[in-house]
PDB file as gemmi writes it, atoms N, CA and C in Angstrom:
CRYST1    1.000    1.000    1.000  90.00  90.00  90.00 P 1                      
ATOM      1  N   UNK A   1       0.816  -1.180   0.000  1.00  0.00           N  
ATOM      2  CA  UNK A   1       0.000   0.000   0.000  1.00  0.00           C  
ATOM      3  C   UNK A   1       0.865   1.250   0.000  1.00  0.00           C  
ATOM      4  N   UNK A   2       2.076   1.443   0.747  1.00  0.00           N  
ATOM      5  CA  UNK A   2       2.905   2.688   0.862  1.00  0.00           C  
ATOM      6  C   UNK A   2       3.454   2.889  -0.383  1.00  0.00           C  
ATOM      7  N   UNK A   3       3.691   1.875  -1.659  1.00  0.00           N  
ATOM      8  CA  UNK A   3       4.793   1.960  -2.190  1.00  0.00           C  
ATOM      9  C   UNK A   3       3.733   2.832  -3.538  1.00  0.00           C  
ATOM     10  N   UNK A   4       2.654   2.109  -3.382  1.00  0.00           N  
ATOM     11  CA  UNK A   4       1.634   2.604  -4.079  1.00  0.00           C  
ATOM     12  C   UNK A   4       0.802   4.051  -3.859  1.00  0.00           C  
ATOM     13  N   UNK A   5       1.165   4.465  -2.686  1.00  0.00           N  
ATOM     14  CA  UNK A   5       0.502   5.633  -2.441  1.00  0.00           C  
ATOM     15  C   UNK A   5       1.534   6.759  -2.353  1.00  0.00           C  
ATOM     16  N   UNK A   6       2.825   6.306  -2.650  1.00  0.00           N  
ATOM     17  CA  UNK A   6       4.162   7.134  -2.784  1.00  0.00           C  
ATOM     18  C   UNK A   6       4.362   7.936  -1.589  1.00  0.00           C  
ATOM     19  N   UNK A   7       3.551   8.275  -0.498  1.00  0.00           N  
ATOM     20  CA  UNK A   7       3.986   8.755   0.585  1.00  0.00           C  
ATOM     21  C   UNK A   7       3.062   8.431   1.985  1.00  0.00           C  
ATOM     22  N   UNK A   8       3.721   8.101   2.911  1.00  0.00           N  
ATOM     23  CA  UNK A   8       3.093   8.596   4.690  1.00  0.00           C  
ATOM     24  C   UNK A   8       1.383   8.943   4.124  1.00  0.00           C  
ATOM     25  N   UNK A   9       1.677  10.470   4.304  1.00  0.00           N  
ATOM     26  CA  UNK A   9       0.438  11.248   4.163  1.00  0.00           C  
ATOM     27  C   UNK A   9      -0.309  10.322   3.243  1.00  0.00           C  
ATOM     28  N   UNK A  10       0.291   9.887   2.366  1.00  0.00           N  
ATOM     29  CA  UNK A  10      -1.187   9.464   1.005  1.00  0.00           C  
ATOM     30  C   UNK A  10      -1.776   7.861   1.705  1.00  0.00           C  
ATOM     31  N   UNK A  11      -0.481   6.989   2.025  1.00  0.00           N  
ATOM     32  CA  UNK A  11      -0.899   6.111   2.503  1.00  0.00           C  
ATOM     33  C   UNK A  11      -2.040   6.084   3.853  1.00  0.00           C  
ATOM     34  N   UNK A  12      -1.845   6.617   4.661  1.00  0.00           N  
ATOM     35  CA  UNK A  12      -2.674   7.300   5.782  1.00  0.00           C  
ATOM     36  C   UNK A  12      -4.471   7.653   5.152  1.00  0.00           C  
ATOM     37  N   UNK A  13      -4.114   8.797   4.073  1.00  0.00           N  
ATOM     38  CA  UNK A  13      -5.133   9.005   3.844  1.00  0.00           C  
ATOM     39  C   UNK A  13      -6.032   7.956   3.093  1.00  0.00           C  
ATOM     40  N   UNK A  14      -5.494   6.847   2.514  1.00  0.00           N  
ATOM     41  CA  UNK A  14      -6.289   6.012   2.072  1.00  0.00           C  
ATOM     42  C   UNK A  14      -6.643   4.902   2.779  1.00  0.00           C  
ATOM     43  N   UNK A  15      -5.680   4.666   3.934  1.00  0.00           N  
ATOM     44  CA  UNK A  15      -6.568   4.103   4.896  1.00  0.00           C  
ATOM     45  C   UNK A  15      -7.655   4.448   5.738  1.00  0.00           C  
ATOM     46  N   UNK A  16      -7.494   5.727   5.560  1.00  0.00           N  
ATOM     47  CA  UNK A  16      -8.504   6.081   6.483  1.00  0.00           C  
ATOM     48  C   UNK A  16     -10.155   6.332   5.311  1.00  0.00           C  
ATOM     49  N   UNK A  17      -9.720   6.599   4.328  1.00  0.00           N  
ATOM     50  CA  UNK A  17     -10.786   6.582   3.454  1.00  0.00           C  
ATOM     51  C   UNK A  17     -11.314   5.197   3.286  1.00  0.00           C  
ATOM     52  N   UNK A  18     -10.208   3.994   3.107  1.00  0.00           N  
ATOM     53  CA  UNK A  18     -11.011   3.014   3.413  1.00  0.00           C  
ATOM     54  C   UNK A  18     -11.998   2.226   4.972  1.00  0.00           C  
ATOM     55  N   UNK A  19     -11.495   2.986   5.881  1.00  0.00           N  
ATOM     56  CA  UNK A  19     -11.740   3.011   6.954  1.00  0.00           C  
ATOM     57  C   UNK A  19     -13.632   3.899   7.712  1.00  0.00           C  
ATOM     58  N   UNK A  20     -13.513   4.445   6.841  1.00  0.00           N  
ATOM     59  CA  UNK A  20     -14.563   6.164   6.917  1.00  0.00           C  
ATOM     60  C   UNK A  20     -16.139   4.852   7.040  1.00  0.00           C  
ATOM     61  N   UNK A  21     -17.087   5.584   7.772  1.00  0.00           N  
ATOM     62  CA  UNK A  21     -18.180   4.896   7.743  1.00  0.00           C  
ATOM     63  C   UNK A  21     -19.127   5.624   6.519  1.00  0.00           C  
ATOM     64  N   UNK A  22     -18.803   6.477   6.362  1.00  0.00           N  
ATOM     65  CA  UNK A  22     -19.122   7.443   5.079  1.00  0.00           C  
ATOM     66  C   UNK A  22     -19.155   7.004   3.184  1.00  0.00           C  
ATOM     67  N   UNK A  23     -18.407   6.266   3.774  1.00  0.00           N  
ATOM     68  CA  UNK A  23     -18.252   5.370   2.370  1.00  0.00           C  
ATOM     69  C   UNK A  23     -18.578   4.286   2.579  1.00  0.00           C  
ATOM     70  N   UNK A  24     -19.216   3.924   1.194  1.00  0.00           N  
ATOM     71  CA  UNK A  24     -19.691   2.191   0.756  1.00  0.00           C  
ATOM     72  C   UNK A  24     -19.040   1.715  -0.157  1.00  0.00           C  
ATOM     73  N   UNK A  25     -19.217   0.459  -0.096  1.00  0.00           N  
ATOM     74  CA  UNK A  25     -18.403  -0.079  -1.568  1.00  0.00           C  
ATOM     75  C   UNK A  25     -19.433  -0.165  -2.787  1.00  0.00           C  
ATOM     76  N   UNK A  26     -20.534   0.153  -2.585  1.00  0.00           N  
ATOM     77  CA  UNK A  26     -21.902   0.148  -3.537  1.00  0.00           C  
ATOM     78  C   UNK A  26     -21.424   1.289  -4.318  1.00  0.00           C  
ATOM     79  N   UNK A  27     -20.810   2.444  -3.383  1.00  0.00           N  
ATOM     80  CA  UNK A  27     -21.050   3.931  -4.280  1.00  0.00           C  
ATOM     81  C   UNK A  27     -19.970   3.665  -5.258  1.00  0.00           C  
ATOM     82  N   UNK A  28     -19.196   3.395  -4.748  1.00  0.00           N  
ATOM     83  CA  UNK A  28     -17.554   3.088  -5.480  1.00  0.00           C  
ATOM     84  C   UNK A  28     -17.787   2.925  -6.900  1.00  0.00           C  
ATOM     85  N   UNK A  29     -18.200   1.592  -6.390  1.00  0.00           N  
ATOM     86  CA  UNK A  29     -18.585   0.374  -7.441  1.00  0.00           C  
ATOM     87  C   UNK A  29     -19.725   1.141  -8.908  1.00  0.00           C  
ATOM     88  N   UNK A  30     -20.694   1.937  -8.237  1.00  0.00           N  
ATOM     89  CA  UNK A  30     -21.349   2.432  -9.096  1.00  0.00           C  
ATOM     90  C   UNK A  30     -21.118   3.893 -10.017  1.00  0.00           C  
ATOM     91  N   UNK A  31     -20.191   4.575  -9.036  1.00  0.00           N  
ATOM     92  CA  UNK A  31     -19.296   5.969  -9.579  1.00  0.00           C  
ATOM     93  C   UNK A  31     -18.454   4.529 -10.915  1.00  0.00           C  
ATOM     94  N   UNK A  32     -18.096   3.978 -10.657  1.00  0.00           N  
ATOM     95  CA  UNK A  32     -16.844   3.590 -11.400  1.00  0.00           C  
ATOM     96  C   UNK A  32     -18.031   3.012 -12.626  1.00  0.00           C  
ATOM     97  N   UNK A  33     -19.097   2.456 -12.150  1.00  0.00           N  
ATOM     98  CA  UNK A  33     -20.097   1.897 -13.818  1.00  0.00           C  
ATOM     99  C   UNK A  33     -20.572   3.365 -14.518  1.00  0.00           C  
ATOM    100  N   UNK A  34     -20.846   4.765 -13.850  1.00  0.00           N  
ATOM    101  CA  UNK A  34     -21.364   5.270 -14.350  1.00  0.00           C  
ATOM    102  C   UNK A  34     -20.016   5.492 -15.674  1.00  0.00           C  
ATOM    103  N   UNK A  35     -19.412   6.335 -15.042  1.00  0.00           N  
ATOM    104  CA  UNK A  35     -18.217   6.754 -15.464  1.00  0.00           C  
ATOM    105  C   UNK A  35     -17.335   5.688 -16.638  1.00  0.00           C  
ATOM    106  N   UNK A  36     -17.615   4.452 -16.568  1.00  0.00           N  
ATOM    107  CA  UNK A  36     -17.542   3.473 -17.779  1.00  0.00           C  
ATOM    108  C   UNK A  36     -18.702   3.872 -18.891  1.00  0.00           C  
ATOM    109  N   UNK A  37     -19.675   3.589 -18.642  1.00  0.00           N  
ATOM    110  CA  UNK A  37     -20.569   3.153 -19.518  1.00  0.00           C  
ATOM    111  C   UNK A  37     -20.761   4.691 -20.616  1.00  0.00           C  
ATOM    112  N   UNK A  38     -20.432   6.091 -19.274  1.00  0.00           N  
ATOM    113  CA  UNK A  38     -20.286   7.015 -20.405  1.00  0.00           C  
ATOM    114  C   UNK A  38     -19.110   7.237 -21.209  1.00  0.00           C  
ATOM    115  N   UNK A  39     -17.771   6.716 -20.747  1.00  0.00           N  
ATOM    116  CA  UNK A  39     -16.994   6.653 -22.082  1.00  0.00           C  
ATOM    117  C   UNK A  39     -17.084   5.659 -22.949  1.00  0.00           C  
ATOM    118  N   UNK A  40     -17.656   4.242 -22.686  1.00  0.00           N  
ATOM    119  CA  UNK A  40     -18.514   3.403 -23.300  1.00  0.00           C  
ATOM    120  C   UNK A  40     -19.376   3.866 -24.884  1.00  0.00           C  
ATOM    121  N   UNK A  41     -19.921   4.485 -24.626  1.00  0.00           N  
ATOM    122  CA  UNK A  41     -21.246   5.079 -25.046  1.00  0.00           C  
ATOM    123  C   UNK A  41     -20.895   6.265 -26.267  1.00  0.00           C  
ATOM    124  N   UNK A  42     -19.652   7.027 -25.624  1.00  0.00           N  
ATOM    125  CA  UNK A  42     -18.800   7.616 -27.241  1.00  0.00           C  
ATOM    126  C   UNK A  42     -18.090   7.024 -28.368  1.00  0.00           C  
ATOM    127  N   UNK A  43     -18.383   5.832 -27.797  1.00  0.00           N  
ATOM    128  CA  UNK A  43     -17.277   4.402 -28.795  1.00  0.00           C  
ATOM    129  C   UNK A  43     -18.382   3.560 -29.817  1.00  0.00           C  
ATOM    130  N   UNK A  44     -17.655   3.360 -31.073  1.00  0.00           N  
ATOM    131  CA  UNK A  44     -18.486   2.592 -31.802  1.00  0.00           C  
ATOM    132  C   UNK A  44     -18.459   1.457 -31.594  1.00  0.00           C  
ATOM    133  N   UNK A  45     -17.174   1.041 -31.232  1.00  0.00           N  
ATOM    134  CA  UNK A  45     -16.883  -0.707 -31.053  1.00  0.00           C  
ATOM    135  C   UNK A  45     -15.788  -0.683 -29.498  1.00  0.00           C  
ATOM    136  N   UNK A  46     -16.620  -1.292 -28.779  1.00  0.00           N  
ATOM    137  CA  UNK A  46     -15.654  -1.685 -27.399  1.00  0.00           C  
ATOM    138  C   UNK A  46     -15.737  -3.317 -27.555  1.00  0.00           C  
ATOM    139  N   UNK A  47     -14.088  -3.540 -27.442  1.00  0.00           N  
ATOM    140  CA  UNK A  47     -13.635  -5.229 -26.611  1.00  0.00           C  
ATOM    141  C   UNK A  47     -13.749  -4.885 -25.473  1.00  0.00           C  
ATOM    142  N   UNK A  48     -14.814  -6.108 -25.246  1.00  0.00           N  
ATOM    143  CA  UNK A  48     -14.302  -6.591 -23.076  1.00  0.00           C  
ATOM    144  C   UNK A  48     -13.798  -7.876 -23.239  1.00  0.00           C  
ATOM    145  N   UNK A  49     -12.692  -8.040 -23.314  1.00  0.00           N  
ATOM    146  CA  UNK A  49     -11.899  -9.327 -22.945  1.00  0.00           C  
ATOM    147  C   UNK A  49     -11.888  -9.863 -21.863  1.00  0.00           C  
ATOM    148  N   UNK A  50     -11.823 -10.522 -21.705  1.00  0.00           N  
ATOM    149  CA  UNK A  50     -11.208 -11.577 -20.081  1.00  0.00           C  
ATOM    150  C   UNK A  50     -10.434 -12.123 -20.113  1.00  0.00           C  
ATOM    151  N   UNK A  51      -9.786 -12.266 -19.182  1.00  0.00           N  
ATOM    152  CA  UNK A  51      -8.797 -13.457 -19.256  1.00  0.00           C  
ATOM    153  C   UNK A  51      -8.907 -14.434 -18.037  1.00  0.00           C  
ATOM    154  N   UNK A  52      -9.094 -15.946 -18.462  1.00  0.00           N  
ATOM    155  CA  UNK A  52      -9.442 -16.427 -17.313  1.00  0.00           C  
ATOM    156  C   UNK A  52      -8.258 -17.623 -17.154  1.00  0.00           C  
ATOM    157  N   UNK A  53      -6.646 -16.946 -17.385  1.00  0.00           N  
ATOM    158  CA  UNK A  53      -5.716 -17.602 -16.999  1.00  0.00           C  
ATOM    159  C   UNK A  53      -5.920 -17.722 -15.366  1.00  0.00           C  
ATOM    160  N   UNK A  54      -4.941 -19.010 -15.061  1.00  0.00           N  
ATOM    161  CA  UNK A  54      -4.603 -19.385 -13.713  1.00  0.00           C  
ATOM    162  C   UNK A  54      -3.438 -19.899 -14.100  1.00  0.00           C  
ATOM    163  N   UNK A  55      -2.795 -20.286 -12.439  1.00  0.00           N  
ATOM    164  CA  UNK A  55      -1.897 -21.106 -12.136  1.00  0.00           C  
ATOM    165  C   UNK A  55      -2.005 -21.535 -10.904  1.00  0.00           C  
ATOM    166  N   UNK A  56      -1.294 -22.903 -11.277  1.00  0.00           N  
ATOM    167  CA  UNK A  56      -1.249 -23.935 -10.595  1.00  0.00           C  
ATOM    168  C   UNK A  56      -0.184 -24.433 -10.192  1.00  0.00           C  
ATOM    169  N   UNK A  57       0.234 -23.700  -8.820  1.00  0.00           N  
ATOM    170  CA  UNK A  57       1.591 -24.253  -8.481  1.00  0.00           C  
ATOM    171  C   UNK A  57       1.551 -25.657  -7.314  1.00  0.00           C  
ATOM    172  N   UNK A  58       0.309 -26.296  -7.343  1.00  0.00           N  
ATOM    173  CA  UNK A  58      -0.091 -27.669  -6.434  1.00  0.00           C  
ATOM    174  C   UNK A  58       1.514 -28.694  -6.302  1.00  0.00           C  
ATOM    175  N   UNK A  59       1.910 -28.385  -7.364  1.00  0.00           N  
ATOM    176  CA  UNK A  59       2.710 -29.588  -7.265  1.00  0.00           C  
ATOM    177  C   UNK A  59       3.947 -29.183  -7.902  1.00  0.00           C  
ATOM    178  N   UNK A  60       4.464 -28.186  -7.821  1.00  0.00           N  
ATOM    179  CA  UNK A  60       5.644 -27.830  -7.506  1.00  0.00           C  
ATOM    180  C   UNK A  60       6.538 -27.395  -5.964  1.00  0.00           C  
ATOM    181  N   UNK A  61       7.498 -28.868  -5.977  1.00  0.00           N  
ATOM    182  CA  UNK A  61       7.431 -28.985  -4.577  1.00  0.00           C  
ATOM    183  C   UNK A  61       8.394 -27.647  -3.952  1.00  0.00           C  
ATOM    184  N   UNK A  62       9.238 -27.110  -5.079  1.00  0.00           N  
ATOM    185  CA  UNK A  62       9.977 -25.958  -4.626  1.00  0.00           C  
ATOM    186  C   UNK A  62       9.392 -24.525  -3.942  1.00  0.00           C  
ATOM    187  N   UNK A  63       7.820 -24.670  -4.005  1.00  0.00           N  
ATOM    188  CA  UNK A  63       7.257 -23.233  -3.677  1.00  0.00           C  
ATOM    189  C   UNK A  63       6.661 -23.512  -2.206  1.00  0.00           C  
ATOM    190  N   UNK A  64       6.892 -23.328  -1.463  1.00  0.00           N  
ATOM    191  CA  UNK A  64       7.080 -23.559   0.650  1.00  0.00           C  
ATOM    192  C   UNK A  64       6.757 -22.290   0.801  1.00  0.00           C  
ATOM    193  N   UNK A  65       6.368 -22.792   2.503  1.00  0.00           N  
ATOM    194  CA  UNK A  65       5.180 -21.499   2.819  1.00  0.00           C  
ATOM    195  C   UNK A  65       6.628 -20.679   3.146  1.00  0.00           C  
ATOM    196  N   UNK A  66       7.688 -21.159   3.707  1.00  0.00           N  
ATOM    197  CA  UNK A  66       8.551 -21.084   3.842  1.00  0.00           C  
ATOM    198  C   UNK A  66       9.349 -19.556   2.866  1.00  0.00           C  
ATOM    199  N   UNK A  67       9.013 -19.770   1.772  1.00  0.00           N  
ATOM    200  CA  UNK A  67       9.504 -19.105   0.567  1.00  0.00           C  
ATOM    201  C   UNK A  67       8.053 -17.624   0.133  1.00  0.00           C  
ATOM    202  N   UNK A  68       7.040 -17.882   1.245  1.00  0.00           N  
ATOM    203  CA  UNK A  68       6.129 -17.110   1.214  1.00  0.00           C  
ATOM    204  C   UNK A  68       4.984 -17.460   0.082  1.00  0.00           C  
ATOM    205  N   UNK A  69       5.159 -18.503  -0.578  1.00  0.00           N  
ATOM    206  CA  UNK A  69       3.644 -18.853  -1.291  1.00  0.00           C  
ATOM    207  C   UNK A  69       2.292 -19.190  -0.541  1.00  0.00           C  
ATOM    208  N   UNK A  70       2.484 -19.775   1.068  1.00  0.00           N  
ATOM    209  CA  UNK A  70       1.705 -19.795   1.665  1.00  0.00           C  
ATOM    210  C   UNK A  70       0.512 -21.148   1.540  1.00  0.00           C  
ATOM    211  N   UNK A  71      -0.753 -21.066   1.573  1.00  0.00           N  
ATOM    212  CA  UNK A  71      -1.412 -22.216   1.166  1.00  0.00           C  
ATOM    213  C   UNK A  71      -1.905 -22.032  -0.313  1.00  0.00           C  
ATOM    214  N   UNK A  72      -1.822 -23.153  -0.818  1.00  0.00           N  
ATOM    215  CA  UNK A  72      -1.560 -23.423  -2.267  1.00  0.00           C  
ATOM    216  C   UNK A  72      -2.975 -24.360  -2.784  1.00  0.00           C  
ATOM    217  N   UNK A  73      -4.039 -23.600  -3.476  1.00  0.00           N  
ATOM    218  CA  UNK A  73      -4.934 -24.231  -3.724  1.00  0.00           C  
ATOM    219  C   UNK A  73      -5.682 -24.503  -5.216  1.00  0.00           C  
ATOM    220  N   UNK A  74      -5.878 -25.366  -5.977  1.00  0.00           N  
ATOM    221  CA  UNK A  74      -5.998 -25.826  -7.069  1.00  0.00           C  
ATOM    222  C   UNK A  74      -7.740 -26.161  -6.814  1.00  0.00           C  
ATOM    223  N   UNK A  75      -8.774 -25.601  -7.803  1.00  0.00           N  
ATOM    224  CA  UNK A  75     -10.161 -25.479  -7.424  1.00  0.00           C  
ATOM    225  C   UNK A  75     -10.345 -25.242  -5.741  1.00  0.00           C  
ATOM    226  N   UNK A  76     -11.309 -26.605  -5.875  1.00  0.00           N  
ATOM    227  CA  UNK A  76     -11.641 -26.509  -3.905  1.00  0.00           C  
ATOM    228  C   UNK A  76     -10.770 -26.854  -3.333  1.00  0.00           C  
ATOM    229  N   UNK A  77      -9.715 -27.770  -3.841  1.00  0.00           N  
ATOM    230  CA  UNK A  77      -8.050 -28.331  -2.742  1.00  0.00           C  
ATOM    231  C   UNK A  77      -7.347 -27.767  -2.611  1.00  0.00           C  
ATOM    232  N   UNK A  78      -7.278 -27.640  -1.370  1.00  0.00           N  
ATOM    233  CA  UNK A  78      -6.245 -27.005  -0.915  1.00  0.00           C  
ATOM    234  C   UNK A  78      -5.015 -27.548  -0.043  1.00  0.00           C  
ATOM    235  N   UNK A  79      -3.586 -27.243   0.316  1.00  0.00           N  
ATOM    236  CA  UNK A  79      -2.961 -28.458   0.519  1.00  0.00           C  
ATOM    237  C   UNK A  79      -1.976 -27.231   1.340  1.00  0.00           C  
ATOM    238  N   UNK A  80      -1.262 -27.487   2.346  1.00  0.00           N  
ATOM    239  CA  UNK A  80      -0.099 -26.683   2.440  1.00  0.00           C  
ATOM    240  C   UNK A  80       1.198 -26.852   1.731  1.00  0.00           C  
ATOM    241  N   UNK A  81       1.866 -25.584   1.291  1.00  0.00           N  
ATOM    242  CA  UNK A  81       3.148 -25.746   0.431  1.00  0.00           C  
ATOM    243  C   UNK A  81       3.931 -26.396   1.021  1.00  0.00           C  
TER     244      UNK A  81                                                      
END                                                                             
């Protein structure tokens, strides 16, 4: 979060904005659709791509919680590194 908010002050302030009872994640969420759909809407042709890569490090025995991968889960299994 610090490295991303480039300073103290900024980091601070965005915790505390995420923190605020003042805010929802509804409004967020919906400032951010309005604000799509109207630059959306000046476009003749929009791609929405996805990408529904993964990885699967289940069974590579070199990645330990040890090494910080932590628990390592492939669908519903989950297994410790």
């Amino acid at each position: 979060m610090s490295q991303a908010s480039g300073d103290w002050a900024n980091t601070k302030a965005t915790y505390n904005f995420w923190q605020s009872s003042r805010i929802e994640a509804q409004d967020i969420i919906e400032a951010h659709q309005k604000q799509t759909s109207q630059r959306a809407s000046k476009e003749e042709i929009i791609l929405a791509i996805q990408d529904m890569s993964n990885f699967n490090f289940t069974h590579h025995q070199s990645k330990t919680e040890e090494q910080g991968f932590g628990m390592i889960c492939a669908s519903l299994i989950c297994q410790r590194a």
